[in-house]
Structure formats: C-alpha cells, structure tokens
MDTraj code that builds the backbone (N, CA, C; nanometers):
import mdtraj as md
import numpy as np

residues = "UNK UNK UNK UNK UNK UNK UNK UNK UNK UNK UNK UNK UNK UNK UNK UNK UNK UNK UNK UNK UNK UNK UNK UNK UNK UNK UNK UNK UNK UNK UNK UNK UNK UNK UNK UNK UNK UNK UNK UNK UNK UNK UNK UNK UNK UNK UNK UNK UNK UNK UNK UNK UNK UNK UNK UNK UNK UNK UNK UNK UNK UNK UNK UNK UNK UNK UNK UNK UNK UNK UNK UNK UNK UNK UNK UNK UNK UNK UNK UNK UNK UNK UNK UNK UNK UNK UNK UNK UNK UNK UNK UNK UNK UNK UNK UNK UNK UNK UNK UNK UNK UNK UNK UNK UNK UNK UNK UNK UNK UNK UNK UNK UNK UNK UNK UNK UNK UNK UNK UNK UNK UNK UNK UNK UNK UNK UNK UNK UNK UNK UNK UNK UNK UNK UNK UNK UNK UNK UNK UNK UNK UNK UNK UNK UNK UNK UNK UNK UNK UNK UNK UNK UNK UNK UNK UNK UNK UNK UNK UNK UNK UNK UNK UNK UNK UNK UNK UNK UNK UNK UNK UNK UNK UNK UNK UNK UNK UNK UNK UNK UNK UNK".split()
xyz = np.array([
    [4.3876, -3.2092, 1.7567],
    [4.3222, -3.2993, 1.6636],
    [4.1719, -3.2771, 1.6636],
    [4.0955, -3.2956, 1.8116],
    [3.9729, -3.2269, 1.8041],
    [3.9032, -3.0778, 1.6992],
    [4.0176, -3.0107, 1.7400],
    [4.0207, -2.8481, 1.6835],
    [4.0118, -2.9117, 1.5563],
    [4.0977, -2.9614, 1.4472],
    [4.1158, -2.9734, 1.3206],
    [3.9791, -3.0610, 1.2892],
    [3.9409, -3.1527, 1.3762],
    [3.8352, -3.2551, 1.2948],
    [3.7033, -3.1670, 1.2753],
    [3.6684, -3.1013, 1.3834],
    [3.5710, -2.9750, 1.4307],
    [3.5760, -2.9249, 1.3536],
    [3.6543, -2.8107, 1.2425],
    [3.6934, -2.7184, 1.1754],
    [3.7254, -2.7047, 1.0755],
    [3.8007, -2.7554, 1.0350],
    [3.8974, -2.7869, 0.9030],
    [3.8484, -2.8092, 0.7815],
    [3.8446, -2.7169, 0.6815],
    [3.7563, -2.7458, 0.6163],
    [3.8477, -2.7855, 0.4512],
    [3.9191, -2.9472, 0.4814],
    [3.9568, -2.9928, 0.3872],
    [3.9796, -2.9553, 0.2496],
    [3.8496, -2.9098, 0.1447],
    [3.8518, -2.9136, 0.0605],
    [3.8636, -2.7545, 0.0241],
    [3.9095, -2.6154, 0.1401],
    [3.9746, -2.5037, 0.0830],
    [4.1010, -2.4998, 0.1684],
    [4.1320, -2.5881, 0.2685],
    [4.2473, -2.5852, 0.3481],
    [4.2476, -2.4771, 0.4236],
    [4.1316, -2.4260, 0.4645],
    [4.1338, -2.3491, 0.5797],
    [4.0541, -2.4018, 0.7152],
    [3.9604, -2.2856, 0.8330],
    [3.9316, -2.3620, 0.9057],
    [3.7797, -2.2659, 0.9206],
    [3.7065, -2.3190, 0.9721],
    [3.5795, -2.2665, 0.9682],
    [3.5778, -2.1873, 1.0964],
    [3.5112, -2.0702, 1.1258],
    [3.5354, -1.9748, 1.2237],
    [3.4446, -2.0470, 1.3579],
    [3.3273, -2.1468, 1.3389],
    [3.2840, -2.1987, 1.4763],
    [3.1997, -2.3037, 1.4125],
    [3.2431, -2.4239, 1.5484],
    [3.1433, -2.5128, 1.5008],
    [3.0415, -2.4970, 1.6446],
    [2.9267, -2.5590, 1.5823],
    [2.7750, -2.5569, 1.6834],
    [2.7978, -2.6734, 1.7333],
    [2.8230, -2.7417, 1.8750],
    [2.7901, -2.8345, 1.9330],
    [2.6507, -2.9788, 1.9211],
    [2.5829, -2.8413, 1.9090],
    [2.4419, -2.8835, 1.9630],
    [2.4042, -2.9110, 1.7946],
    [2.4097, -2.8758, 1.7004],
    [2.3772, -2.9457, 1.6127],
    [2.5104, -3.0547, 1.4947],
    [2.6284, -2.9988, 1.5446],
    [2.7079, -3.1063, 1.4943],
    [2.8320, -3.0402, 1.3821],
    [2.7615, -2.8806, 1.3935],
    [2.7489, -2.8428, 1.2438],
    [2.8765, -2.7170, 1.2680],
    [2.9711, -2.6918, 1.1541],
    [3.0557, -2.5819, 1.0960],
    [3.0025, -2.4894, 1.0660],
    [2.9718, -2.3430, 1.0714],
    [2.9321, -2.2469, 0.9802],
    [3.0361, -2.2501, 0.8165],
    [3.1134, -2.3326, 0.8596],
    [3.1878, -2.3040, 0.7229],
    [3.2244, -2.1599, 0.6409],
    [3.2664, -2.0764, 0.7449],
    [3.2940, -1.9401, 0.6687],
    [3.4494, -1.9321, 0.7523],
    [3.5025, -1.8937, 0.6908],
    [3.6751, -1.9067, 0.7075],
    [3.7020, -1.7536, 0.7349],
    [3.6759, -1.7366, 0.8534],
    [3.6904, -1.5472, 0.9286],
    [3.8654, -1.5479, 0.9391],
    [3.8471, -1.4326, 0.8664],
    [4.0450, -1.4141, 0.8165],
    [4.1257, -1.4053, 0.9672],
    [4.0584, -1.3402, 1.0752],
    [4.1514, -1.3206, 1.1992],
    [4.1390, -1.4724, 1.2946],
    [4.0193, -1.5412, 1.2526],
    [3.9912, -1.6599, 1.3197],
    [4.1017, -1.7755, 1.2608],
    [4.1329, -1.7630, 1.1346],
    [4.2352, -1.8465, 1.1169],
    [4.3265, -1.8191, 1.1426],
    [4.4021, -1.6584, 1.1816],
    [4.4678, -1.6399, 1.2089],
    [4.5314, -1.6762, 1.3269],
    [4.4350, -1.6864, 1.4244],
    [4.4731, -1.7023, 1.5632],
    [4.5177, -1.8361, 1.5446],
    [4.4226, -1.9494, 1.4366],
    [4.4801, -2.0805, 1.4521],
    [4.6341, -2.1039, 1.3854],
    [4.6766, -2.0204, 1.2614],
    [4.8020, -1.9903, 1.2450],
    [4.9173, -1.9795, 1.3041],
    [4.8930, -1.8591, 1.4001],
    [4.9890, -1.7982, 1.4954],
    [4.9964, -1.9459, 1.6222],
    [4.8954, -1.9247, 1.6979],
    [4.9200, -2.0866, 1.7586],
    [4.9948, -2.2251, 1.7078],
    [4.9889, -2.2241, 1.6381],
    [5.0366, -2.3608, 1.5423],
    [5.1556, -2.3708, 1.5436],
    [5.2306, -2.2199, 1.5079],
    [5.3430, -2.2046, 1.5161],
    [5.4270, -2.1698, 1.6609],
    [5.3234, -2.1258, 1.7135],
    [5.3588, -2.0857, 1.8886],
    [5.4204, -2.2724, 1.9079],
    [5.3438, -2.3751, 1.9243],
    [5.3286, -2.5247, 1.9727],
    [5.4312, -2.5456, 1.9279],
    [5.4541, -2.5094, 1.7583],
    [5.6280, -2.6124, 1.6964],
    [5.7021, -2.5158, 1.7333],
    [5.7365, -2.3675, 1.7871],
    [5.8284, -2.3400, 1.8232],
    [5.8884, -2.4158, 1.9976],
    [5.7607, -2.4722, 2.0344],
    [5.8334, -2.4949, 2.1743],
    [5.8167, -2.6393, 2.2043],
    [5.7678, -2.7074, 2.1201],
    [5.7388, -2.8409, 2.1221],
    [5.8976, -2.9668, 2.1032],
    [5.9731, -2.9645, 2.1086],
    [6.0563, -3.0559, 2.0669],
    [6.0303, -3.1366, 1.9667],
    [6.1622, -3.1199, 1.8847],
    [6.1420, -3.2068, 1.7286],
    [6.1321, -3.3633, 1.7780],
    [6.1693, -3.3889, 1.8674],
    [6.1408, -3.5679, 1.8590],
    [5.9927, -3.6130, 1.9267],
    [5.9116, -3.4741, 1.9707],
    [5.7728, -3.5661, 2.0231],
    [5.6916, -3.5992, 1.9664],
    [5.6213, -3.6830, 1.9315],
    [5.5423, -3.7746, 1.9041],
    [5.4412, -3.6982, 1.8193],
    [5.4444, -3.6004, 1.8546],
    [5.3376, -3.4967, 1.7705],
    [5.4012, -3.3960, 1.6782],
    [5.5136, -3.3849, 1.6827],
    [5.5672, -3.2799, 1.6180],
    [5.5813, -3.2806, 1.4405],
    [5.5400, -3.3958, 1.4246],
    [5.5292, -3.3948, 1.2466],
    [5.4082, -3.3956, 1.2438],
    [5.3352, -3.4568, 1.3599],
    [5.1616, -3.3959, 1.2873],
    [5.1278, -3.2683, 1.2365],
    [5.2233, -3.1711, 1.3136],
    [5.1479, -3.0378, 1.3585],
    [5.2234, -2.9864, 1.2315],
    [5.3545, -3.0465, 1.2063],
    [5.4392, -2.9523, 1.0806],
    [5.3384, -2.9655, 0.9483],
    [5.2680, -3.1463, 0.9357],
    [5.1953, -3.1218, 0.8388],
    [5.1315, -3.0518, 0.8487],
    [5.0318, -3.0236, 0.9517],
    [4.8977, -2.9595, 0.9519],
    [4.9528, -2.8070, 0.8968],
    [5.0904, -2.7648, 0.9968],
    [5.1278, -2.6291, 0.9172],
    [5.1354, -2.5849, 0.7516],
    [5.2212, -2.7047, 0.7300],
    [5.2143, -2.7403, 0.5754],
    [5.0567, -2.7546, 0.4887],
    [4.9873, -2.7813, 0.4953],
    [4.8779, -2.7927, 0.4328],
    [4.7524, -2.6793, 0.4798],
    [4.7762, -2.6245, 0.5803],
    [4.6999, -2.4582, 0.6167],
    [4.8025, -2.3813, 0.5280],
    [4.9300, -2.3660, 0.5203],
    [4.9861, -2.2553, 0.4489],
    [4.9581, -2.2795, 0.2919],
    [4.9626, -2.3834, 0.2689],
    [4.8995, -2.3693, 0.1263],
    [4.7301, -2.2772, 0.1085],
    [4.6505, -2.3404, 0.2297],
    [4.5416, -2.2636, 0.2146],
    [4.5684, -2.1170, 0.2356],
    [4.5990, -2.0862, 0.3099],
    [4.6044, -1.9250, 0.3671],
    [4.6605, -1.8395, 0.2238],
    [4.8179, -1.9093, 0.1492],
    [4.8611, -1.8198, 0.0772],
    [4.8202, -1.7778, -0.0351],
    [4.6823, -1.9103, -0.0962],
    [4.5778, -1.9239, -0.1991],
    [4.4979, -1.8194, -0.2067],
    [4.4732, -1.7567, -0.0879],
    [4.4270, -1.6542, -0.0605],
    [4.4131, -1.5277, -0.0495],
    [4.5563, -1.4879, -0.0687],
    [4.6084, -1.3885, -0.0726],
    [4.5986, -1.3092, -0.1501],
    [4.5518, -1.1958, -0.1527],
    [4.4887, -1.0815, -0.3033],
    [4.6114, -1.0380, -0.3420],
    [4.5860, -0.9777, -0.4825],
    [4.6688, -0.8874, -0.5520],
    [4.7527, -0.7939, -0.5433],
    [4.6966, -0.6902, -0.4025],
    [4.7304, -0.6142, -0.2806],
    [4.8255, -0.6678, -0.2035],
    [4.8645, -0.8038, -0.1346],
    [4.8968, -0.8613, -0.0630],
    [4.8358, -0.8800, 0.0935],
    [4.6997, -0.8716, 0.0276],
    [4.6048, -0.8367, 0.1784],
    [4.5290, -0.9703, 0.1781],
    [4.4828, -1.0137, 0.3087],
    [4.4088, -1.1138, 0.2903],
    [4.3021, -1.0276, 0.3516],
    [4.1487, -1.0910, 0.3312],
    [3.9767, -1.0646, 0.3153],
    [3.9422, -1.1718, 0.4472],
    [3.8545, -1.0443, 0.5280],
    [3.7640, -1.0441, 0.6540],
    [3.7098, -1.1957, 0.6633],
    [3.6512, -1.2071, 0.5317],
    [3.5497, -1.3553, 0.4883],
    [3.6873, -1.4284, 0.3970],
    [3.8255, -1.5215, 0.4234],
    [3.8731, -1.5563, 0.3395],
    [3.8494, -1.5493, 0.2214],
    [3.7755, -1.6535, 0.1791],
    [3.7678, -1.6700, 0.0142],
    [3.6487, -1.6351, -0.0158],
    [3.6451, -1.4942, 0.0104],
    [3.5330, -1.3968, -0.0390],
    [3.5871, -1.2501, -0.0137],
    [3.6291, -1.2485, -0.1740],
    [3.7520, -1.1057, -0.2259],
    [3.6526, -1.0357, -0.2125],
    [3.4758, -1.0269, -0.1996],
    [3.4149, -0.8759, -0.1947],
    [3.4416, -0.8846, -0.0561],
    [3.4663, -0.9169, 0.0459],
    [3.4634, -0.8865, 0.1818],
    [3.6102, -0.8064, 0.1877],
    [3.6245, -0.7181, 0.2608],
    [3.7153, -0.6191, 0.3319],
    [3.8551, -0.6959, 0.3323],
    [3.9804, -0.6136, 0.2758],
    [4.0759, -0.6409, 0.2999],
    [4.0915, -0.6206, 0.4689],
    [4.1666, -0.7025, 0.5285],
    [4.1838, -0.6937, 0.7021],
    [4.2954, -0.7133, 0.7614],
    [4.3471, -0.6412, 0.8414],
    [4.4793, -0.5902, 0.8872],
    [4.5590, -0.6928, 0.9746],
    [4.4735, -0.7309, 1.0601],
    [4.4843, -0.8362, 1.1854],
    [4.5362, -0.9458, 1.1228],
    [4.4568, -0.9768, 1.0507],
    [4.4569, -1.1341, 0.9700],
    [4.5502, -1.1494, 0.8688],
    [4.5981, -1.0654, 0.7944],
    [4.7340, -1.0321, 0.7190],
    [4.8549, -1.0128, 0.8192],
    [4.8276, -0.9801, 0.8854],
    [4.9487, -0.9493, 1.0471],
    [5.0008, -1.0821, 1.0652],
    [4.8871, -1.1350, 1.1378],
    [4.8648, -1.2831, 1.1477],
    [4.9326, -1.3794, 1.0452],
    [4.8484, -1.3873, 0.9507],
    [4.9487, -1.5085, 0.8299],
    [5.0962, -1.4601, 0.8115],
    [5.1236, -1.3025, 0.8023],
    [5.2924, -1.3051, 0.7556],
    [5.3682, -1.3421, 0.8854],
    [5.3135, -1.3357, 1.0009],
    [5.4205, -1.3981, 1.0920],
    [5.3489, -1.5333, 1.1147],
    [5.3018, -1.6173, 1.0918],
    [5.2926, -1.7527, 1.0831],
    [5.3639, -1.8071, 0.9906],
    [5.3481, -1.7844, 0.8379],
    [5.4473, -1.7904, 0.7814],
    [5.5928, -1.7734, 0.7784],
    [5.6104, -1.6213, 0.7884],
    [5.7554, -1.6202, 0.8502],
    [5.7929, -1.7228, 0.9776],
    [5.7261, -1.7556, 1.0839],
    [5.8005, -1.8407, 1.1736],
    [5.8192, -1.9697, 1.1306],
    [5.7426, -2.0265, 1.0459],
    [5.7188, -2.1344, 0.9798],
    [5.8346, -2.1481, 0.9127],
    [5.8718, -2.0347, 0.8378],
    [6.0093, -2.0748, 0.7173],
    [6.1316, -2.0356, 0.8029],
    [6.1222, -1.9459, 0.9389],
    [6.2448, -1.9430, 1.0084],
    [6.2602, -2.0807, 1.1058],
    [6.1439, -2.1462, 1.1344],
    [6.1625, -2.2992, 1.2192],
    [6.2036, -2.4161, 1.0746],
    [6.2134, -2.4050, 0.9573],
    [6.2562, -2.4955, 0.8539],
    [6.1516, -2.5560, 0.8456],
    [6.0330, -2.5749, 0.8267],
    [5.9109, -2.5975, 0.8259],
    [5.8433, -2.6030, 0.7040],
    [5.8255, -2.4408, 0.6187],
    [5.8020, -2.3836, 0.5321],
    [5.9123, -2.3641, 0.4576],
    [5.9018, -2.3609, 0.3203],
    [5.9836, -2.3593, 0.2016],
    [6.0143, -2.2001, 0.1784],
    [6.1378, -2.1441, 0.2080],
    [6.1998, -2.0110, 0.1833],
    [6.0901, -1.9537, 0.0398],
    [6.1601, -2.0730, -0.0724],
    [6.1413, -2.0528, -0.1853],
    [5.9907, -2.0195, -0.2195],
    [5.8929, -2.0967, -0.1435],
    [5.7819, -2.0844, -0.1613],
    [5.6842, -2.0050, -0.0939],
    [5.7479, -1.9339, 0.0005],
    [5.6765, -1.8723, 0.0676],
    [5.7305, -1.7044, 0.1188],
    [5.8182, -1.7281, 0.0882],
    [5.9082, -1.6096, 0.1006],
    [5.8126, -1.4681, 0.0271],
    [5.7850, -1.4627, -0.1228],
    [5.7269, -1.3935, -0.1689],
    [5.6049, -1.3723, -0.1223],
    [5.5396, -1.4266, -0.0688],
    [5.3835, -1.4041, -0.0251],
    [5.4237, -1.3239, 0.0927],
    [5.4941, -1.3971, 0.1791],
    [5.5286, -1.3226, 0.3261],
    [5.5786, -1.1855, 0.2577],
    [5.6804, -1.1376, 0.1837],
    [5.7068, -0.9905, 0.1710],
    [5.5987, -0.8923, 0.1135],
    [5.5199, -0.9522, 0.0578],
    [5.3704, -0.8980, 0.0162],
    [5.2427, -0.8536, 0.0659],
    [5.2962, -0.9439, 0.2079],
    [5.1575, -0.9536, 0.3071],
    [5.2270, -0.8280, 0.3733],
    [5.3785, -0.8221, 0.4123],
    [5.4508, -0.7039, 0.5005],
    [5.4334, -0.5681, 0.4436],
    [5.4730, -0.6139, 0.3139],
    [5.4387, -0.4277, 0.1948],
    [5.3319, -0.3982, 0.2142],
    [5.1902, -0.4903, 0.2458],
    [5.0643, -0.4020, 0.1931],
    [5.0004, -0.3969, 0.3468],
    [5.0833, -0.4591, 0.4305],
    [5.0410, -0.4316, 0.5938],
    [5.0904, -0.2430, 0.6078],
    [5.2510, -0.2269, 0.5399],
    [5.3427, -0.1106, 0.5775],
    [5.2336, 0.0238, 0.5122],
    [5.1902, -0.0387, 0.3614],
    [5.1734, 0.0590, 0.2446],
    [5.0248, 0.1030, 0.2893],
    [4.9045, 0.0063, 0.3177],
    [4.7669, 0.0084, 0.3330],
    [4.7669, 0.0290, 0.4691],
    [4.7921, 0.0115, 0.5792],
    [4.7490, -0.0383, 0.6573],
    [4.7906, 0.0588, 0.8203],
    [4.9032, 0.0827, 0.7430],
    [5.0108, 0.1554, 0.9003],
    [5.0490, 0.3199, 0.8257],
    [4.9889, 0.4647, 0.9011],
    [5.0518, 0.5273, 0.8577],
    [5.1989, 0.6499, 0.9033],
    [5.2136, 0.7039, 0.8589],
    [5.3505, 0.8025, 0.8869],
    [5.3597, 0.7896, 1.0546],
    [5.2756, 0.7579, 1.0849],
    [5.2620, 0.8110, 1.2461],
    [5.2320, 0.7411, 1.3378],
    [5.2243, 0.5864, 1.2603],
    [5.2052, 0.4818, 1.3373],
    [5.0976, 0.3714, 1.3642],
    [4.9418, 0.4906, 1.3263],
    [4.8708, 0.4770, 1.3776],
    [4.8094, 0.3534, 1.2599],
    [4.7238, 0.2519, 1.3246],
    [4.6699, 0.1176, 1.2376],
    [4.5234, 0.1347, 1.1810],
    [4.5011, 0.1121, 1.0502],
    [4.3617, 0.1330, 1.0494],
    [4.3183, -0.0433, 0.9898],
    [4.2065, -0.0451, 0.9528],
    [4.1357, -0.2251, 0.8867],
    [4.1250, -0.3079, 0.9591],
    [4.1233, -0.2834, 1.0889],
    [4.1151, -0.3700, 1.1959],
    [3.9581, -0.4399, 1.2647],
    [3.9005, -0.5464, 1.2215],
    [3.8002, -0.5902, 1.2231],
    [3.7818, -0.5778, 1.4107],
    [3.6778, -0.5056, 1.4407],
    [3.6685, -0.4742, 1.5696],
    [3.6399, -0.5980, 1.6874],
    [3.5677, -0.7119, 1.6329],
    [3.5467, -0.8252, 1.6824],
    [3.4385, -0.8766, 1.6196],
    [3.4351, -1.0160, 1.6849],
    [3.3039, -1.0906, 1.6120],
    [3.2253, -1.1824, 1.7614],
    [3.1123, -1.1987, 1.6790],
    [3.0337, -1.3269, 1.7512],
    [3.0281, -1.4265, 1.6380],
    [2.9036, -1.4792, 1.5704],
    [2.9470, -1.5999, 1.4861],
    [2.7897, -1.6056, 1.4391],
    [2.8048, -1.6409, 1.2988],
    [2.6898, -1.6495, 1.2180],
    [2.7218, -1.7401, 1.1518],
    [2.5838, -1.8168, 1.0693],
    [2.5458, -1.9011, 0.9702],
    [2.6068, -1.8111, 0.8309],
    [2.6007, -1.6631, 0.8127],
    [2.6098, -1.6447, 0.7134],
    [2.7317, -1.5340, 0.6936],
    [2.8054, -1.5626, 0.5587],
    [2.8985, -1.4736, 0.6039],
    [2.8681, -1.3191, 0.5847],
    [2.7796, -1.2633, 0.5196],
    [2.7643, -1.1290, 0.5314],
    [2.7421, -1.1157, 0.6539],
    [2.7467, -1.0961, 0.7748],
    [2.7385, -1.1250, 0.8960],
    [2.9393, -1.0391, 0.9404],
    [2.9901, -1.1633, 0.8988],
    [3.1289, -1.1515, 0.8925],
    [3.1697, -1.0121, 0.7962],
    [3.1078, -0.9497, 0.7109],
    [3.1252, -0.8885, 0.5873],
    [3.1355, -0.7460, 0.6528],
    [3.0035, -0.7128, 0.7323],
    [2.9342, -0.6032, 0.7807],
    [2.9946, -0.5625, 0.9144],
    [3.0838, -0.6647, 0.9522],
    [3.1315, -0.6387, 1.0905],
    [3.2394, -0.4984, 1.0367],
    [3.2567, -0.4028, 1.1718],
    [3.2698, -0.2550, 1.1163],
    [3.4766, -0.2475, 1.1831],
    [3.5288, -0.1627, 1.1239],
    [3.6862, -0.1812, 1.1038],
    [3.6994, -0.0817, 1.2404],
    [3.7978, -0.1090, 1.3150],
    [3.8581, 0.0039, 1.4240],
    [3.9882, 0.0440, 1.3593],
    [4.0157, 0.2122, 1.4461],
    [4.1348, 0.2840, 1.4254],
    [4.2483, 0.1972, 1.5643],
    [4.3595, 0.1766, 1.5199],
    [4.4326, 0.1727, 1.6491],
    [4.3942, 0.0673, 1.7670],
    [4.2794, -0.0560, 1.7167],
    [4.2502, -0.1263, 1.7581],
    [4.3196, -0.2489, 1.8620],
    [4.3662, -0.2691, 1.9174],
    [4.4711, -0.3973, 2.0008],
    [4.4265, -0.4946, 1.9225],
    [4.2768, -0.5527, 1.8566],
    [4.3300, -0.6785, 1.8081],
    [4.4912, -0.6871, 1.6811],
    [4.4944, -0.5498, 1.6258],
    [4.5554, -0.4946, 1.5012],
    [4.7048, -0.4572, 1.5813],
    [4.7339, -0.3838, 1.6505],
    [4.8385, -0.3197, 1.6679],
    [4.9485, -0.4224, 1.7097],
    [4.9478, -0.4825, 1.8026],
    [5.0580, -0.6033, 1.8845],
    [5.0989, -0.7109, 1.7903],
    [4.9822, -0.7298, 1.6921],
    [5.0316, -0.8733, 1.6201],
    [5.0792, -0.8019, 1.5105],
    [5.0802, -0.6334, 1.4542],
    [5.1776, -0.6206, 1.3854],
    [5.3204, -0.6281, 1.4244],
    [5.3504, -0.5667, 1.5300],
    [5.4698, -0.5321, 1.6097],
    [5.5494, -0.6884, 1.6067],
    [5.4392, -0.8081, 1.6507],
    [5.4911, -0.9293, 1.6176],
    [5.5380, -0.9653, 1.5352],
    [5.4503, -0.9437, 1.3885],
    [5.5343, -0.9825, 1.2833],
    [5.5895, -0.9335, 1.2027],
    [5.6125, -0.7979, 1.2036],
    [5.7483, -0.7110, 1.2022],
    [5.8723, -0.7608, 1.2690],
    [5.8361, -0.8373, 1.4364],
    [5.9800, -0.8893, 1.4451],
    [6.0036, -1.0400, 1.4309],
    [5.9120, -1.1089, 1.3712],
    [5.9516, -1.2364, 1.2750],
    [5.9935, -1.2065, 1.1867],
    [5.9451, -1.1092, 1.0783],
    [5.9773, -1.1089, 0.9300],
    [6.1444, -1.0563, 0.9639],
    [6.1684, -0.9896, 1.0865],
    [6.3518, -0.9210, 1.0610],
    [6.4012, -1.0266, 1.0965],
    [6.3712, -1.1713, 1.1496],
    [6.4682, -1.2366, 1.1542],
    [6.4828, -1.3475, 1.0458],
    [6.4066, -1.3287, 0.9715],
    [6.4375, -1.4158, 0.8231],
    [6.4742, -1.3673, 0.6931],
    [6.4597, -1.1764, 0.6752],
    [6.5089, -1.1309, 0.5768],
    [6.6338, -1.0713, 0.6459],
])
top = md.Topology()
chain = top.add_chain()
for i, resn in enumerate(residues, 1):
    res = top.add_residue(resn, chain, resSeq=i)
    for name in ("N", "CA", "C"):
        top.add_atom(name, md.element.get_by_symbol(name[0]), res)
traj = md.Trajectory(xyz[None], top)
C-alpha cells in the first residue's frame, strides 16, 4: 500500500520509477523495466497469497487496474518503450518480457480476462521472438540499468546490452508462463 501511495501514478495507471523522500516528490516517469519488476511481483504475491486473505482482492484490483495501464501502452510492434508513454524512447526487451508474463500469470491465476488480454500477451511474445531473440539465442534491447532522474531523457539515453541478465531469465520466464495458457 505504501509502494502504490508513493508511486502510482493514478491518472496513466502506471507507477513512477522513484519517489524522493526528502522532498516528498515522484519523478513521475514510468521506466518500462521499473514497472515491470512491480508487475512480475504483484503476480509473484497472488500466486502464493491465499484467496481468502484479507488482502487478496486488494492486490487483484491493483492487478486489474495496472494491466489496463501497461496494455495502453503497448506499440504497434507489440513492444513496450524504455520511458512508457513516450513512443520516441526505445522499444525494450526486459520490460516487454516482464508485462507478457505478468499478464499471462494474471489470466492463468483467473484474475485477468482471457478475452481481454490474451491478444496483447501474444503480441508482446511475437515481437519479444521476432525483434528481440535471434536464430541463436542470443538477446539484444536490453536496457543495461538505471539510477534515477527528474527527467526522462535521462531514462531515454540509457544505452541497450547484448545478452544482458536483466533481459535473458525473465524471457525464459515468460516463455514458460505464456506455454501454460496457450
């Protein structure tokens, strides 16, 4: 709840990549692998949380109302962007990794709507397979890491790794979410 009040940035349904303590304040830039991590977690908690605790419909909403943000997002490509909702920023590998297996676990825990989400998730998998992974395995678009800025060109300029670990494992992950729902 802290995390969400801190972060959350209501009015695009995503989450802001850091808030400043010391002045109170969000950068308000929605870093595609930073939501990701809050994605993948979200769904980590309702997979192991029991449906009758006390928290477990908070968290389904909260899932419910981030997946609307995340899938809003989603380009033409089926790639989601370094800086979310800023299509000149870099399509990014991690963070597309990320949302199709949040999603997918989401619609394999009954959570998420097959109907509604199904297509985005096979879109995010095609342009992870088609862009992203080639003949040989190897991963490229992988945002190498971050620290945290006021501004998002900051986020924009950060430079892509080959074969990177933030990129490689969370594909492998959601390659084996997406086989257990198609």
């Amino acid at each position: 709840e802290g995390f969400r009040k801190r972060l959350f940035m209501k009015d695009k349904k995503l989450y802001s990549h850091i808030f400043f303590p010391e002045t109170g304040l969000m950068n308000r830039i929605p870093w595609g692998r930073g939501n990701g991590w809050i994605l993948f977690t979200l769904t980590e908690i309702l997979l192991h949380l029991p449906r009758n605790h006390r928290h477990y419909e908070f968290f389904c909403g909260m899932l419910r109302e981030f997946a609307e943000g995340i899938s809003a997002h989603q380009d033409a490509n089926g790639m989601w962007h370094q800086v979310l909702d800023r299509p000149d920023s870099y399509a990014e590998t991690s963070s597309t990794a990320m949302f199709v297996l949040g999603l997918a676990r989401g619609v394999r825990l009954n959570i998420l709507e097959r109907e509604q989400y199904g297509a985005v998730i096979r879109r995010g998998m095609d342009a992870l397979l088609r862009y992203c992974i080639d003949k040989h395995g190897n991963v490229y678009g992988v945002c190498k890491g971050s620290g945290c800025s006021m501004q998002a060109e900051y986020y924009m300029n950060l430079e892509t790794a080959f074969n990177d670990d933030h990129g490689t494992g969370i594909i492998l992950a959601a390659l084996s979410e997406i086989n257990g729902i198609f």
